[in-house]
C-alpha positions in Angstrom: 72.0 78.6 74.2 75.1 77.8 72.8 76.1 81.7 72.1 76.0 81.8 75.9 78.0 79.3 76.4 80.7 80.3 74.2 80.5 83.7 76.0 81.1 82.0 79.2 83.9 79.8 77.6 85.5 83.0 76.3 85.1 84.8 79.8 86.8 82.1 81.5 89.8 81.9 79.2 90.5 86.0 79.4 89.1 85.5 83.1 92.1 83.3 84.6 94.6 85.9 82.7 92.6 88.8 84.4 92.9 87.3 87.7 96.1 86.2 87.6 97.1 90.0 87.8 94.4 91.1 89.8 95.8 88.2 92.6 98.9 90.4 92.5 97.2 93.3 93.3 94.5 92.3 95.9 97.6 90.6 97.6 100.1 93.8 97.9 96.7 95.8 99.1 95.7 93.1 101.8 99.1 94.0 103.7 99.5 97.4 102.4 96.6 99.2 101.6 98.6 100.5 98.7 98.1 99.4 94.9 101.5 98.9 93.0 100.4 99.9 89.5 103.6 98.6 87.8 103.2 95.7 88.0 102.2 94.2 84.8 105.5 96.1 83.6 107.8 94.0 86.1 106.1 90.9 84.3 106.9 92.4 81.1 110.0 93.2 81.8 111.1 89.5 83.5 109.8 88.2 80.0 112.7 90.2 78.4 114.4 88.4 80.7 112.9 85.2 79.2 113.4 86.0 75.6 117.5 86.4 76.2 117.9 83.6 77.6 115.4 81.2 76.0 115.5 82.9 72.5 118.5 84.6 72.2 120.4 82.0 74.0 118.8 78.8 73.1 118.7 77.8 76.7 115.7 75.7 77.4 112.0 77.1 78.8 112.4 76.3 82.1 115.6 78.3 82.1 114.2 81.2 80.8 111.1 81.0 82.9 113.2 80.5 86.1 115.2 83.8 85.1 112.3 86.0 84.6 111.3 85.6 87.7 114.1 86.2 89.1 115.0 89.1 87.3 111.1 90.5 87.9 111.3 89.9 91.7 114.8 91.1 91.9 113.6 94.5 90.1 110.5 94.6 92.4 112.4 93.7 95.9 115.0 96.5 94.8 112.6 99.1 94.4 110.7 97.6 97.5 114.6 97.8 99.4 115.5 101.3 98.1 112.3 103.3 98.2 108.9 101.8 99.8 111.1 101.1 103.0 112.3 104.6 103.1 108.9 106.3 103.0 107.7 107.4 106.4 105.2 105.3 108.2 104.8 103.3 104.6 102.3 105.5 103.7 100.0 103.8 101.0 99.2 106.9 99.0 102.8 107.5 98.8 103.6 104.2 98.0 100.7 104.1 95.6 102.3 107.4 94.0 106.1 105.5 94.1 104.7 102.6 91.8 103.3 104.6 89.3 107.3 106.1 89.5 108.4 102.3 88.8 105.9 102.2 86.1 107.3 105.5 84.4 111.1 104.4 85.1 110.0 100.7 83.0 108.6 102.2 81.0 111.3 104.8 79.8 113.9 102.1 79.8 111.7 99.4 77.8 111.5 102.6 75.2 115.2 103.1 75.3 116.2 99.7 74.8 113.5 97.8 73.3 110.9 99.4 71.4 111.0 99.5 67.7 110.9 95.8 67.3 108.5 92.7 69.1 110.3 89.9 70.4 108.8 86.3 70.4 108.2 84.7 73.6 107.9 80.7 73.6 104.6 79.6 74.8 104.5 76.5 77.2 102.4 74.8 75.0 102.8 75.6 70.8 99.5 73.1 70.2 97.1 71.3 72.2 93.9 72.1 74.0 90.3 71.3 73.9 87.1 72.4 72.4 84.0 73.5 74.3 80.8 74.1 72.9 82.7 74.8 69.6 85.4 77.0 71.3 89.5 75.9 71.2 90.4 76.5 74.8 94.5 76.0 74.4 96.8 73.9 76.3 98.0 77.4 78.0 94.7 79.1 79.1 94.1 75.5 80.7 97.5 75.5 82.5 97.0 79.3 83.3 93.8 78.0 85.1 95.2 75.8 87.1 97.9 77.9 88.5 95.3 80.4 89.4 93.3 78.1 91.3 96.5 77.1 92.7 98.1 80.2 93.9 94.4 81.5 94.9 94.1 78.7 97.1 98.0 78.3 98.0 98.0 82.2 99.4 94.4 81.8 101.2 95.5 78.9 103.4 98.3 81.4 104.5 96.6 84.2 105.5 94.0 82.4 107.2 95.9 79.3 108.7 99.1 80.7 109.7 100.5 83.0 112.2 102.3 85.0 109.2 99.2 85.6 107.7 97.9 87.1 110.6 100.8 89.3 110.7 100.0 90.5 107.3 96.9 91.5 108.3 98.7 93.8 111.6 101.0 95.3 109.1 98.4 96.8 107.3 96.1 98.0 110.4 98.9 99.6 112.2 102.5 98.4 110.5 104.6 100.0 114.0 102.2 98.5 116.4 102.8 95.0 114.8 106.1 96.0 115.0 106.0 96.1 118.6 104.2 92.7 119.0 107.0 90.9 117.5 105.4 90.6 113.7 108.4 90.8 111.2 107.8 93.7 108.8 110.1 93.6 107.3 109.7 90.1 105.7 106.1 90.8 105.1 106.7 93.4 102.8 109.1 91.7 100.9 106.6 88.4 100.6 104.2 90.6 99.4 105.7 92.6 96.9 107.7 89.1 95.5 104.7 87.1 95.7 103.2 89.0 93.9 105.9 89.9 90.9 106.3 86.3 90.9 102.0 85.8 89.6 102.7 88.5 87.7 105.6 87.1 85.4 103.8 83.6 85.7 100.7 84.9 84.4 102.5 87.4 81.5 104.3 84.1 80.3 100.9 82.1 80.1 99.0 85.2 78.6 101.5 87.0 75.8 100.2 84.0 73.2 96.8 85.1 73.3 98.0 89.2 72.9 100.6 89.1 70.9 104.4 89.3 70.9 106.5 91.1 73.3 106.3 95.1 72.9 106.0 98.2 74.9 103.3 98.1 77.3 102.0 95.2 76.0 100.0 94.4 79.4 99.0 97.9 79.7 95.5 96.9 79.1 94.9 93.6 80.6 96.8 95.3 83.8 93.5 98.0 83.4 90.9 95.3 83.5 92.9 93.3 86.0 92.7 96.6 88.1 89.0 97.0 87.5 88.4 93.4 88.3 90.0 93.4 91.7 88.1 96.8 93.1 84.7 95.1 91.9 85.2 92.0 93.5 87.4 93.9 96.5 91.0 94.9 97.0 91.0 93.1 100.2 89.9 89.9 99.2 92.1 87.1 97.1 89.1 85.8 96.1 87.2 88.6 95.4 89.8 90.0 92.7 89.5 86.3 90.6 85.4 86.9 91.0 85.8 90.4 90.3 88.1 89.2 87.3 86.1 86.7 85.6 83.4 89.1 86.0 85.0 91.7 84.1 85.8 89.4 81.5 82.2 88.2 81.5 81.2 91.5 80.6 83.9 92.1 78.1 82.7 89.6 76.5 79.1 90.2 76.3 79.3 93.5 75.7 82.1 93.0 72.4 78.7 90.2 71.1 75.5 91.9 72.0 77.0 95.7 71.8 78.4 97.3 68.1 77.9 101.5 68.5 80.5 102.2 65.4 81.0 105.6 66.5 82.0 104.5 69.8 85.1 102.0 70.0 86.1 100.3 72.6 82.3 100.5 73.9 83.2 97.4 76.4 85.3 100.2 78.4 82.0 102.3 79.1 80.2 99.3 80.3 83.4 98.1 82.7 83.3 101.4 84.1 79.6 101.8 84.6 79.9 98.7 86.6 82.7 99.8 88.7 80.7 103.4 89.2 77.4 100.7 90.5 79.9 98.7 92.8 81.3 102.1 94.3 77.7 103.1 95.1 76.2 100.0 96.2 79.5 98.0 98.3 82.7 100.5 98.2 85.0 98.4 99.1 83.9 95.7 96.8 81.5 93.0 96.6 83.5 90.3 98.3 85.5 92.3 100.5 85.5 91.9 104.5 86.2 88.1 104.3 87.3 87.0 107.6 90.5 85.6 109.1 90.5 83.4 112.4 87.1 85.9 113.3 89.4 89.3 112.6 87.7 91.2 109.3 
């Protein structure tokens, strides 16, 4: 009994970090219908951000924190300014397509300038935590925790409860129709690509402790599992990318305690997928998805 609850404690620790990029994600496909898959490289590359100023500098956390995210919602509404606005009709496969551009543009420059050596990112706890059932959650995954809950919460009370949420929702059914109706666009986009950048470089902050020191695509596979989590619990849904999240990171970690084939590493990556193949089949659009706002789906 208390294997299983250390597996549960273990998924709910890697869970919240899961989620915290998978909110990103479910949020810029809510309004969009378009998945931005760079952007666990804007968090990475506010956190370089971080690390001049906090590290190189000496200037104090919150200083550094405040100028990642600026810096990795500057660089996102830039490239949501110069190129997402300019595609016809915001088309989300194109879109889609002009992310995975970003991505490649990151990553080039991250290789250019900063690859070779990893950089050392100050955690906003060094100690501290508590143990459950023999596990040391830390000070971080428990302040990582309660900004998910937060944000999940925080961004569902918009979209449901407020006329700008509703327009969220008319951007992505017909973006020139909402036009029409008076619904600003234009200031949807942006809160959805910042909002988003901003969770992201919150949540890469909170997480790089547990993965390591900064380096080149050092989110590249929490981003993955982030990704998988949201289109199991649904792209639509905020909260059916957390579920979908600590799902995935339930079955991480059963399958890394129960499952050992040593000719085929990285075995947990089979299982994720199986499950996303069974979601596909059984609920497409994901398990939670279709949650409804003010009676509209």
């Amino acid at each position: 009994m208390r294997e299983f609850l250390q597996i549960f404690v273990f998924a709910a620790v890697n869970g919240t970090f899961y989620a915290l990029f998978a909110i990103g994600i479910a949020l810029l496909y809510r309004g969009t219908r378009a998945v931005n898959f760079a952007v666990a490289q804007i968090a990475a590359f506010g956190l370089y951000a971080f690390w001049w100023l906090s590290t190189n500098k000496g200037m104090p956390i919150l200083i550094g924190l405040a100028g990642a995210l600026v810096f990795g919602v500057g660089v996102t509404l830039l490239f949501e300014q110069l190129i997402v606005r300019r595609i016809p009709g915001n088309d989300r496969t194109t879109v889609t397509v002009a992310s995975v551009g970003l991505l490649s543009f990151l990553l080039a420059i991250e290789a250019k300038f900063f690859s070779g050596d990893t950089r050392r990112i100050a955690a906003p706890f060094e100690s501290g935590g508590v143990e459950v059932v023999g596990v040391n959650v830390s000070a971080n995954a428990i302040l990582g925790f309660v900004l998910l809950m937060a944000v999940a919460f925080g961004l569902t009370t918009v979209l449901r409860k407020t006329d700008f949420g509703l327009g969220v929702l008319a951007v992505a059914q017909d973006r020139d129709a909402s036009r029409l109706m008076g619904v600003p666009a234009v200031k949807v986009s942006m809160f959805l690509w910042g909002t988003g950048a901003a969770v992201a470089v919150l949540g890469g902050w909170l997480v790089l402790p547990n993965v390591g020191n900064l380096r080149l695509a050092v989110f590249a596979g929490l981003y993955t599992k982030s990704l998988i989590g949201a289109v199991i619990g649904g792209l639509d849904s905020i909260w059916g990318a957390v579920a979908g999240a600590f799902a995935v990171a339930l079955i991480e970690s059963a399958t890394l305690r129960y499952i050992s084939i040593a000719s085929v590493p990285g075995v947990e990556w089979l299982v994720m997928l199986a499950a996303v193949l069974a979601v596909l089949l059984i609920r497409p659009t994901g398990l939670l998805s279709g949650i409804k706002i003010r009676g509209a789906a």
